[in-house]
Backbone as CSV, one residue per row, in Angstrom:
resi,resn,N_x,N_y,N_z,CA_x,CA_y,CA_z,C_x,C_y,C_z
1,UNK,-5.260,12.839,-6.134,-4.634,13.970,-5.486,-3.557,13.455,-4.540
2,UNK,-2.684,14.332,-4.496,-1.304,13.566,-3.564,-1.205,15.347,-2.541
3,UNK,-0.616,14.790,-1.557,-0.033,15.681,-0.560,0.871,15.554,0.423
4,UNK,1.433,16.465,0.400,2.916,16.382,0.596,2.998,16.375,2.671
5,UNK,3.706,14.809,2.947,3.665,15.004,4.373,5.132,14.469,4.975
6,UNK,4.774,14.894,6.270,6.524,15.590,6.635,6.815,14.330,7.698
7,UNK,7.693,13.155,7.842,7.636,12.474,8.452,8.974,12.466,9.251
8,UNK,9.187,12.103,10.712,10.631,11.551,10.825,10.785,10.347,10.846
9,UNK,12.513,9.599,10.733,13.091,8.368,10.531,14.185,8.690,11.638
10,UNK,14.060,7.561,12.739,15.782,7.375,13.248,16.791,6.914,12.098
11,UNK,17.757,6.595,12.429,18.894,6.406,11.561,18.620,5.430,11.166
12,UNK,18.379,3.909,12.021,17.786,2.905,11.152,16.682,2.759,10.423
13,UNK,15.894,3.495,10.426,15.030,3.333,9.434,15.865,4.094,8.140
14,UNK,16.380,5.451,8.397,16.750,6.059,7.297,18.010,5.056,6.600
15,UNK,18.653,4.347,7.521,19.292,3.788,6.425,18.532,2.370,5.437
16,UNK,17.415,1.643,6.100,16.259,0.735,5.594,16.342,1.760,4.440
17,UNK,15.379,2.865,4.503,15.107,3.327,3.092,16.123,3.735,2.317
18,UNK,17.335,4.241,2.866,18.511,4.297,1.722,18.558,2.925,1.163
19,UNK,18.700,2.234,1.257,19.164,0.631,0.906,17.782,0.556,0.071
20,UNK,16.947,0.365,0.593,15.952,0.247,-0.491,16.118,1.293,-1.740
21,UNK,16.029,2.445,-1.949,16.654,3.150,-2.539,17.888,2.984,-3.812
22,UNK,18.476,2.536,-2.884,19.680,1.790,-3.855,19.609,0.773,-4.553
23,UNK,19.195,-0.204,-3.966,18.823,-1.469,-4.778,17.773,-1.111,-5.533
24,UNK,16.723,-0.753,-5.755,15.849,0.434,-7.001,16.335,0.989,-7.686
25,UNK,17.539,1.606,-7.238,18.083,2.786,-8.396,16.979,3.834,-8.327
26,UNK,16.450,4.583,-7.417,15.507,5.466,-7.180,15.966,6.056,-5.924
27,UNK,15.252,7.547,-5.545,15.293,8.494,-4.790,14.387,7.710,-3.103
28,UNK,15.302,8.584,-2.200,14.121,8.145,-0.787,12.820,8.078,-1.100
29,UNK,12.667,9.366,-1.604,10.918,9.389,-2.095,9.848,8.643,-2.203
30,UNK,10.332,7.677,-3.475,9.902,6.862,-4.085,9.995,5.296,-3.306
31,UNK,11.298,5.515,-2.548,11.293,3.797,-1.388,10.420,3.967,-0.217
32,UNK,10.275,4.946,0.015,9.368,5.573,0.990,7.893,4.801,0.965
33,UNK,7.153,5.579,-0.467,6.450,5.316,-1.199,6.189,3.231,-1.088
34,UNK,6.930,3.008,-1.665,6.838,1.903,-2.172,7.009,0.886,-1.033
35,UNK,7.097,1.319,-0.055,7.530,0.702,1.379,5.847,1.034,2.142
36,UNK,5.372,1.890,2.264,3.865,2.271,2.551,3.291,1.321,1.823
37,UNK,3.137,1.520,0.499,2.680,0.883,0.125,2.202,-0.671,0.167
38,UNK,3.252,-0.972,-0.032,3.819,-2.571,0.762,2.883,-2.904,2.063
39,UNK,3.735,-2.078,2.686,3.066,-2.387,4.229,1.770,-2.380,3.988
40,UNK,0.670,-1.072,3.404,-0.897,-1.008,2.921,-1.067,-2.154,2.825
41,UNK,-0.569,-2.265,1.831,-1.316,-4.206,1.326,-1.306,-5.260,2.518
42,UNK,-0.433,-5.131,2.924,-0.255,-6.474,4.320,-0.969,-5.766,5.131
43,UNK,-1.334,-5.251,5.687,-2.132,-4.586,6.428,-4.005,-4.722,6.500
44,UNK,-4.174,-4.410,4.746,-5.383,-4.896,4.476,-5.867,-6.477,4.471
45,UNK,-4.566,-6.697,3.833,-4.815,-8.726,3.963,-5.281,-9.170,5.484
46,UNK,-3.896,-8.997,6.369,-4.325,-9.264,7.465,-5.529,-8.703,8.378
47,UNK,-6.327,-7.575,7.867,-7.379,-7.154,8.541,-8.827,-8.159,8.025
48,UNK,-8.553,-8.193,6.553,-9.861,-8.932,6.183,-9.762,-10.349,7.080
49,UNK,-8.418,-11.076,6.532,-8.202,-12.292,7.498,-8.468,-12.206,9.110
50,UNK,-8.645,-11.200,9.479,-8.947,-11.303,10.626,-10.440,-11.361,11.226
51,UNK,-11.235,-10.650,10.115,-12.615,-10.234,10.265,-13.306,-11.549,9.309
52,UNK,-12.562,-12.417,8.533,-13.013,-13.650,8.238,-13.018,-14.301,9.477
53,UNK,-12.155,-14.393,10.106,-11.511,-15.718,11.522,-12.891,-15.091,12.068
54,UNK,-12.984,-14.083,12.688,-13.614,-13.698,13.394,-15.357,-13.258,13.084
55,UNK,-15.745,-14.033,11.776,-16.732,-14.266,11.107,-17.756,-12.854,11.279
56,UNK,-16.919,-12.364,11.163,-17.577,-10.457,10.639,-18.284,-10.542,8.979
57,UNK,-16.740,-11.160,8.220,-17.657,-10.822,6.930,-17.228,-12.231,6.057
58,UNK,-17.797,-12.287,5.079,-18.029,-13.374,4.064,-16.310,-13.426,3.505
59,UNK,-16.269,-14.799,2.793,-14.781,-14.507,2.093,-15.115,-13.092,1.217
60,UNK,-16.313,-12.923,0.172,-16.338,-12.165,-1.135,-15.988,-11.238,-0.507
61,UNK,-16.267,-10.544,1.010,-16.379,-8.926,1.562,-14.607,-8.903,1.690
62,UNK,-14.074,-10.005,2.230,-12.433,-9.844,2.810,-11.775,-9.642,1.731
63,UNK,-12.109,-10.897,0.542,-11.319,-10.270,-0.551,-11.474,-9.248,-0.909
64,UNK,-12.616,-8.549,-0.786,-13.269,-6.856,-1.700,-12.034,-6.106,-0.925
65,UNK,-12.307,-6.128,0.554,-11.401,-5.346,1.023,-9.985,-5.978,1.596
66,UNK,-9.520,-6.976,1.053,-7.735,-6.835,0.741,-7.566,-6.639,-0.702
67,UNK,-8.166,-6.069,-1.608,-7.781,-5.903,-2.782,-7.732,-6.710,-3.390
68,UNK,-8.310,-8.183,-3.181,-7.713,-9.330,-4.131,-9.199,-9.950,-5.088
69,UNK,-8.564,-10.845,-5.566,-10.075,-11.990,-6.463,-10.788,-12.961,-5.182
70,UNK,-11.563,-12.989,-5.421,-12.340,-14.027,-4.658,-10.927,-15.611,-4.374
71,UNK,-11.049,-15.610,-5.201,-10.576,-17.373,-5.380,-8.794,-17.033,-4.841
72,UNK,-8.384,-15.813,-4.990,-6.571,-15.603,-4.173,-7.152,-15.606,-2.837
73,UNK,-7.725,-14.677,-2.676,-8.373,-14.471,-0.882,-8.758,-16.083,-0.356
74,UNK,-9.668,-16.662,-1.241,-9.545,-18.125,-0.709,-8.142,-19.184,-0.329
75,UNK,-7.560,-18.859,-1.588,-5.996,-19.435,-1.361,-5.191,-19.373,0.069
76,UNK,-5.370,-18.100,0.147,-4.496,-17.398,1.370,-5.289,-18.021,2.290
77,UNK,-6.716,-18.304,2.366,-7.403,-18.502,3.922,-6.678,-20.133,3.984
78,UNK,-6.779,-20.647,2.907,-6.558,-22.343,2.844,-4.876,-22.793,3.151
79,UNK,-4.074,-21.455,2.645,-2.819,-21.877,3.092,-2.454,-21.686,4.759
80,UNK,-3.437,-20.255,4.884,-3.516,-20.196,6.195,-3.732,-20.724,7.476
81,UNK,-4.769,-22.189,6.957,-5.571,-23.108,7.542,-6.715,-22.259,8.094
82,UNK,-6.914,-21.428,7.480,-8.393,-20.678,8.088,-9.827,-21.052,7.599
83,UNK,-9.405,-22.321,6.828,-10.785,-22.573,5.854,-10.238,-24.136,5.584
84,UNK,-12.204,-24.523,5.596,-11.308,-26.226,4.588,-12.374,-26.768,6.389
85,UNK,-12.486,-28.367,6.076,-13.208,-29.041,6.835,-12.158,-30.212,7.957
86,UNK,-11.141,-29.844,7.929,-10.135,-30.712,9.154,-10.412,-30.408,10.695
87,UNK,-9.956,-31.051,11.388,-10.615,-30.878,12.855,-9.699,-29.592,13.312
88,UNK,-8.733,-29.008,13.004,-8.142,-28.247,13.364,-8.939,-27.016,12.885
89,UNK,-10.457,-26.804,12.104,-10.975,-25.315,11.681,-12.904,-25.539,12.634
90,UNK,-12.365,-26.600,13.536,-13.948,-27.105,13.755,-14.430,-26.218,14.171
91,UNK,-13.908,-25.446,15.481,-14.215,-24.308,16.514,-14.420,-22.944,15.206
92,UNK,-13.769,-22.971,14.567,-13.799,-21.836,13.396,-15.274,-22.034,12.561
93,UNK,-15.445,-23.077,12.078,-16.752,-23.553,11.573,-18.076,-23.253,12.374
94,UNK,-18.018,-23.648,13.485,-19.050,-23.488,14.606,-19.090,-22.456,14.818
95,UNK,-18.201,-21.501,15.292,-18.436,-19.895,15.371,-19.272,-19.208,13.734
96,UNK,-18.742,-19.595,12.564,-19.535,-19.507,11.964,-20.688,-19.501,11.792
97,UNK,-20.828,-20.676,11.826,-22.835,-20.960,12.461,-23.364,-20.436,13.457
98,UNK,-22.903,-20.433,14.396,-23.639,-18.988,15.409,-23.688,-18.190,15.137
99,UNK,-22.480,-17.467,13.905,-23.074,-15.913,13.499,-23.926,-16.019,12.299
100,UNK,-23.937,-16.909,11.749,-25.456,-17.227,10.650,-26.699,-17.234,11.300
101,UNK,-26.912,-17.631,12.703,-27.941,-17.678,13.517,-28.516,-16.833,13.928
102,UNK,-26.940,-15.727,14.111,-28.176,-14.898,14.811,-29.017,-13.998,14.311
């Protein structure tokens, strides 16, 4: 189901989405769209990544909820340096284990 909602844009944004627009070859509508969208996704990534750092939930739960595979969600934590055994994730590791503890 879709529904129709009424938003405003200052001029710079409205011209962001013209330009997007154009380079698409598509209507505001649709850059609109596809710009939410966008943002959605980065949005979810960075929330799971955050609730990984912050050892809320397992990798499998972060990937469930950024939309991705197990093993991309891993990628991203490893490029991130959020994962992996170097002295720079030690404090990250250890917080881990305290929330296994409790």
């Amino acid at each position: 189901m879709s529904e129709v909602v009424y938003v405003r844009f200052d001029d710079e944004e409205l011209e962001f989405i013209n330009e997007i627009a154009k380079a698409d070859k598509t209507d505001r509508s649709k850059a609109i769209k596809k710009i939410v969208d966008y943002a959605a996704r980065k949005i979810k990534i960075e929330r799971a990544m955050s609730n990984y750092k912050n050892g809320r939930h397992t990798i499998r739960e972060c990937a469930e909820t950024a939309g991705m595979r197990y093993f991309e969600f891993f990628e991203l934590l490893a490029k991130e340096n959020l994962i992996g055994t170097n002295p720079d994730n030690t404090d990250l590791l250890l917080n881990k284990i305290k929330n296994l503890a409790k």
